[in-house]
VOPAGU-2260 file (C-alpha; in pm, 1 decimal, decimal comma):
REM VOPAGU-2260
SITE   aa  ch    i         X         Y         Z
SITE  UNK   A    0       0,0       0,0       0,0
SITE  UNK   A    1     316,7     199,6      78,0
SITE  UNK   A    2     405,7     182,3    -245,3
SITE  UNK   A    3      79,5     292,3    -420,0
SITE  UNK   A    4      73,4     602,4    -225,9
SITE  UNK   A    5     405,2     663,0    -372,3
SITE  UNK   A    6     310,8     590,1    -696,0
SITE  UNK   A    7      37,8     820,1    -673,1
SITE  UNK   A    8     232,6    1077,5    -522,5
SITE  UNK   A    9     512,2    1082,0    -834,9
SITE  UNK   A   10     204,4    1101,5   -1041,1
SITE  UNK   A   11      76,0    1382,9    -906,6
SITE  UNK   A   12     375,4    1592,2    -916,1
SITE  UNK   A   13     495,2    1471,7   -1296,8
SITE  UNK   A   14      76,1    1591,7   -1370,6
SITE  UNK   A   15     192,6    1997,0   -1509,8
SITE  UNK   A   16    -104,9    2243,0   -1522,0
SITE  UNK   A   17    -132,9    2625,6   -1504,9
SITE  UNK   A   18    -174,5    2776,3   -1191,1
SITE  UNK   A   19    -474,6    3009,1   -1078,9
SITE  UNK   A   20    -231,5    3332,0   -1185,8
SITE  UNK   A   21    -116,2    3214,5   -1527,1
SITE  UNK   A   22    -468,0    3161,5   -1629,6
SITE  UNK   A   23    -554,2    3493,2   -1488,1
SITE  UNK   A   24    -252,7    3664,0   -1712,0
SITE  UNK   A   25    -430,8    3466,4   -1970,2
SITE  UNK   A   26    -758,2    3539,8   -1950,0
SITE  UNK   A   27    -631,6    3946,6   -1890,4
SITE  UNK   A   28    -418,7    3942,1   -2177,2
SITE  UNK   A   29    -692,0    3759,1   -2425,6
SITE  UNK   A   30    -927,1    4031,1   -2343,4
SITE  UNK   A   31    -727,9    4335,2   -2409,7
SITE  UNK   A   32    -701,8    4191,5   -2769,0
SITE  UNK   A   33   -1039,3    4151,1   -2798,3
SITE  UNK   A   34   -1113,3    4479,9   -2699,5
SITE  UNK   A   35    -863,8    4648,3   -2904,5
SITE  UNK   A   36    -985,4    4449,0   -3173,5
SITE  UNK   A   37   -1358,3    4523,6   -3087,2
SITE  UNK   A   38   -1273,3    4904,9   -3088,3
SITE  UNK   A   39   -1093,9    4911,9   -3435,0
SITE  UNK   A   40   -1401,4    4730,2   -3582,8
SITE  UNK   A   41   -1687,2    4996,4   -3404,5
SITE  UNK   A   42   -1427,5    5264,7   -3553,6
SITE  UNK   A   43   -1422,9    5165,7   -3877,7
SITE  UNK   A   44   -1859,4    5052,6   -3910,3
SITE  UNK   A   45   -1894,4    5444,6   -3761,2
SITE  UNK   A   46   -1637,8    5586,4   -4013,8
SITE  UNK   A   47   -1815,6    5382,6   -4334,2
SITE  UNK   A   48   -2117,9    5599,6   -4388,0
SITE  UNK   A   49   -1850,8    5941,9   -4395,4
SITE  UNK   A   50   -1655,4    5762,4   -4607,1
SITE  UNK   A   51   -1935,3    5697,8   -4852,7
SITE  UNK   A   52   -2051,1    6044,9   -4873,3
SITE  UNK   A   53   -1697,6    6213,4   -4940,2
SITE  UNK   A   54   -1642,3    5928,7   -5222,3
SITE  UNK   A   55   -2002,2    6038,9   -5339,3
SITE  UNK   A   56   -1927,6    6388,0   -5353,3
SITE  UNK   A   57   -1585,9    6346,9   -5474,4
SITE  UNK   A   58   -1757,7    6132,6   -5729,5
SITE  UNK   A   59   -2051,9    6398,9   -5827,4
SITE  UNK   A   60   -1721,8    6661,5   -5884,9
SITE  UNK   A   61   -1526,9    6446,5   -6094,7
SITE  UNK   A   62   -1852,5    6389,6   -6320,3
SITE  UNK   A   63   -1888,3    6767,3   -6342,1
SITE  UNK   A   64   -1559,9    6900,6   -6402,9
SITE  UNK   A   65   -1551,6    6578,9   -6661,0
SITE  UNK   A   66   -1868,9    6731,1   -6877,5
SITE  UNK   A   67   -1746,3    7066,0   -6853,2
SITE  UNK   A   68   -1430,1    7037,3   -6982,7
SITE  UNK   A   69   -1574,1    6786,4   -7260,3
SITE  UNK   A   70   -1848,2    7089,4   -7372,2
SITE  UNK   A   71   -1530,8    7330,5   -7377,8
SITE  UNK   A   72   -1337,3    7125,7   -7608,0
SITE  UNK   A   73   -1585,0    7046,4   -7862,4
SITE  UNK   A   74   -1758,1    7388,7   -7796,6
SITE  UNK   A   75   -1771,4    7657,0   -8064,7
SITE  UNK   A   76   -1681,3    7990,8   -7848,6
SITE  UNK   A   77   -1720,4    8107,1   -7488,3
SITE  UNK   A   78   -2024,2    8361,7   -7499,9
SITE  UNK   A   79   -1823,0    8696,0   -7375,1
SITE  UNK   A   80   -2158,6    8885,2   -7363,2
SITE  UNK   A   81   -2200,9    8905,4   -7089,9
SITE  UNK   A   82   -1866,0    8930,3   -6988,8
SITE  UNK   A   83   -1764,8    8515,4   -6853,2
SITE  UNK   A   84   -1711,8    8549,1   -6438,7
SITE  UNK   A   85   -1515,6    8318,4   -6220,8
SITE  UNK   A   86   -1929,8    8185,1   -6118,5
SITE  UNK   A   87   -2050,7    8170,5   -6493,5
SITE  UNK   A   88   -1964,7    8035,0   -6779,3
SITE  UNK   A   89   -2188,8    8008,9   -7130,2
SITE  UNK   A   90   -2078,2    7837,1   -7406,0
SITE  UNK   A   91   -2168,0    7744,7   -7759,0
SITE  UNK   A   92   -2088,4    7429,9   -7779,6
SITE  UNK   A   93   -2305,7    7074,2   -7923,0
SITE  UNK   A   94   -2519,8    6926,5   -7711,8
SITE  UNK   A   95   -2682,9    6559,6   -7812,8
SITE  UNK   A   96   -3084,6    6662,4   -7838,4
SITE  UNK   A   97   -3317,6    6697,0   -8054,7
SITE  UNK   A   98   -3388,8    7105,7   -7954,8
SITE  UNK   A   99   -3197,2    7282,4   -7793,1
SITE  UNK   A  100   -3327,8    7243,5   -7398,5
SITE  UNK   A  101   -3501,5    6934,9   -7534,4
SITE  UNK   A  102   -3507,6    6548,8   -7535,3
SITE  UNK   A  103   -3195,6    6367,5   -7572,3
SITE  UNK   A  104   -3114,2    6253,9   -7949,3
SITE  UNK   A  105   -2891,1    6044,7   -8133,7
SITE  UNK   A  106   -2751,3    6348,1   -8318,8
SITE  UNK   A  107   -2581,4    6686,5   -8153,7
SITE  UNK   A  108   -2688,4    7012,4   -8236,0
SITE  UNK   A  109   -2557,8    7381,1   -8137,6
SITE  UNK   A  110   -2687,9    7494,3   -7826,1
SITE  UNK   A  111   -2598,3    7777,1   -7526,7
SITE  UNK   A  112   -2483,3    7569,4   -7200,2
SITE  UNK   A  113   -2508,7    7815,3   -6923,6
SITE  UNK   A  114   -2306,8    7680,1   -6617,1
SITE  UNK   A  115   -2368,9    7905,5   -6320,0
SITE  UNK   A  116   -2268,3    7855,5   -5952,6
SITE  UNK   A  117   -2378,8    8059,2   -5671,7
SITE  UNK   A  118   -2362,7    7950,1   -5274,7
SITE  UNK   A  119   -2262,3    7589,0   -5278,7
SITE  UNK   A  120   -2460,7    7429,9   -5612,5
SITE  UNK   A  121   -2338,1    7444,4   -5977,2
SITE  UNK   A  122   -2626,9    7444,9   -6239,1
SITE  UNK   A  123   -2621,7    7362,4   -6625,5
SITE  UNK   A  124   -2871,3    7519,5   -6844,9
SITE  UNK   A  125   -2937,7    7454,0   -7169,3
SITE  UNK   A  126   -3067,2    7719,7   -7418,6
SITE  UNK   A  127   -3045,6    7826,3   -7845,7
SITE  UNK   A  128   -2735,1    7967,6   -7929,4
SITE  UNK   A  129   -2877,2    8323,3   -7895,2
SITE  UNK   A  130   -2972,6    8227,8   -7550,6
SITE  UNK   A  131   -3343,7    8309,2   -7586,3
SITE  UNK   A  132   -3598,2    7948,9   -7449,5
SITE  UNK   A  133   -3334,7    7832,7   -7188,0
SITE  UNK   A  134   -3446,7    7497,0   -7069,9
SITE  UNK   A  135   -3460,9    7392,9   -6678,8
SITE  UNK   A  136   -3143,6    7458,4   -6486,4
SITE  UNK   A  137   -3016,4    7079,6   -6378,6
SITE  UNK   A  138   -2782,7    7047,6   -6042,5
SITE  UNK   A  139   -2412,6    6931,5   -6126,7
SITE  UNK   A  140   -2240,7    6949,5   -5811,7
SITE  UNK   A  141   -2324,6    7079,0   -5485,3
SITE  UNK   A  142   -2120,6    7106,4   -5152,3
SITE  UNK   A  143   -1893,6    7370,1   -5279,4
SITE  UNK   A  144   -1664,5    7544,5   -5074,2
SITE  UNK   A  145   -1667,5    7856,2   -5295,1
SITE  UNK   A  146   -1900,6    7934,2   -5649,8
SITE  UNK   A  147   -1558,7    8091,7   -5796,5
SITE  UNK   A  148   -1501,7    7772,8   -6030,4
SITE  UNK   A  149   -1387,8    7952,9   -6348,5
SITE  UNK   A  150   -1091,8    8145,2   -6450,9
SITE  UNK   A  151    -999,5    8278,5   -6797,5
SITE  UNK   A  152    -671,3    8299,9   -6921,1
SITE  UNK   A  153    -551,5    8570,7   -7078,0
SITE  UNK   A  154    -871,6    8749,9   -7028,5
SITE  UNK   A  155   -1272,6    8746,7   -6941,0
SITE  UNK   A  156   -1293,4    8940,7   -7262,9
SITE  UNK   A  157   -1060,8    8713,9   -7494,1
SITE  UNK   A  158   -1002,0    8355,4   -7310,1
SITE  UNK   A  159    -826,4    8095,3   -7506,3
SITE  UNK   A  160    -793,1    7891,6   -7183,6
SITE  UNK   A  161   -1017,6    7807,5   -6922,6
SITE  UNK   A  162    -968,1    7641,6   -6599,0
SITE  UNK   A  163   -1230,0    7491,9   -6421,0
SITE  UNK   A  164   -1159,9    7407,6   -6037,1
SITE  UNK   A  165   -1450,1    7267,5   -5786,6
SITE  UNK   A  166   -1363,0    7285,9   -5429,8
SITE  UNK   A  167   -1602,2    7048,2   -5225,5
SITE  UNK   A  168   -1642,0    7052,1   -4839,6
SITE  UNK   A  169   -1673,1    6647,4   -4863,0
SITE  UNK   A  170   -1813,7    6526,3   -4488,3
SITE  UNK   A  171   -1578,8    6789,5   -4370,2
SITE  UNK   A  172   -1260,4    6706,5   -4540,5
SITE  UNK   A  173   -1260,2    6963,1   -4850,4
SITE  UNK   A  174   -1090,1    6868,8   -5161,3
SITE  UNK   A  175   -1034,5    7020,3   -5461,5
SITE  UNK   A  176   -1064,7    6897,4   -5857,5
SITE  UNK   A  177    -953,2    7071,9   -6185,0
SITE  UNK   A  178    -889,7    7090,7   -6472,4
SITE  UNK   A  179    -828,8    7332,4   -6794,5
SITE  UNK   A  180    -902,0    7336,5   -7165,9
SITE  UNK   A  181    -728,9    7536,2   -7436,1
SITE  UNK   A  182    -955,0    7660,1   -7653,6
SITE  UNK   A  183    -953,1    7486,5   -8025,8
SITE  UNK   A  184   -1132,7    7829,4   -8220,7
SITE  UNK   A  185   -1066,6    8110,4   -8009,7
SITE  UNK   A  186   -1195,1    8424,7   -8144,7
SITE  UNK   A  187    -987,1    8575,9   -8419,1
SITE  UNK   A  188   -1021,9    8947,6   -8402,9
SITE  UNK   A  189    -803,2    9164,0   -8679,8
């Protein structure tokens, strides 16, 4: 019997484990990671929907300065009366419709675009090339920092280049696009 207690005993001791403070350490340690992983994940579900709107709005401004670069290059001449502001640009340039302020169409047809931006929204307008029986003014981008999106180059009076630059307050991280166009006819005065 002697020697089955001492059997048991060597057992015993040759049994390893963790003590009650390793697991403890354990345990502490495992849930620090799962916090700090549970806090990057809350972060980044409450940062999504910001995220979405800035790459919607950045998005919206790429489309715009994209079609109004596009009307500049195949466009005919900048209207310069009235005089072209950093806010306003016309433009006779071809527009795919069937009238001018119309229905879309297969074919393009000379037309006034009218791009005007006041507070923070940029509108297009289509009209004849006279101006007269403008059609409904349609929203191109909105969050702007500032309406000044044009600028002429050398002058208001005479551009041959024009920039275009939209500057959009996107979920409170602004950003700017641009972009430019050199004129193909500029106006030829002798």
């Amino acid at each position: 019997m002697a020697a089955v207690r001492r059997r048991a005993a060597a057992l015993r001791r040759e049994e390893r484990g963790f003590t009650l403070i390793e697991l403890l350490i354990a345990t502490s340690l495992g849930l620090v990671v799962i916090g700090a992983a549970l806090t990057m994940f809350v972060g980044a579900i409450h940062s999504q929907p910001r995220d979405t709107s800035k790459v919607a709005a950045m998005q919206e401004a790429r489309i715009a300065v994209d079609r109004i670069t596009r009307e500049l290059r195949q466009g005919l001449e900048v209207v310069t009366t009235p005089a072209p502001t950093t806010s306003r640009l016309e433009i006779v340039t071809y527009v795919k419709a069937a009238t001018c302020g119309g229905a879309t169409a297969s074919t393009s047809i000379p037309c006034r675009v009218i791009y005007a931006c006041s507070g923070t929204t940029c509108t297009r307008t289509v009209a004849q090339p006279s101006g007269s029986a403008p059609g409904p003014a349609v929203r191109v981008a909105s969050g702007l920092a500032s309406p000044n999106v044009f600028n002429y180059s050398p002058s208001t009076v005479d551009p041959s280049y024009v920039g275009v630059s939209l500057s959009i307050n996107g979920s409170g991280q602004p950003f700017t696009l641009g972009d430019g166009v050199t004129l193909r006819n500029p106006s030829e005065e002798s």
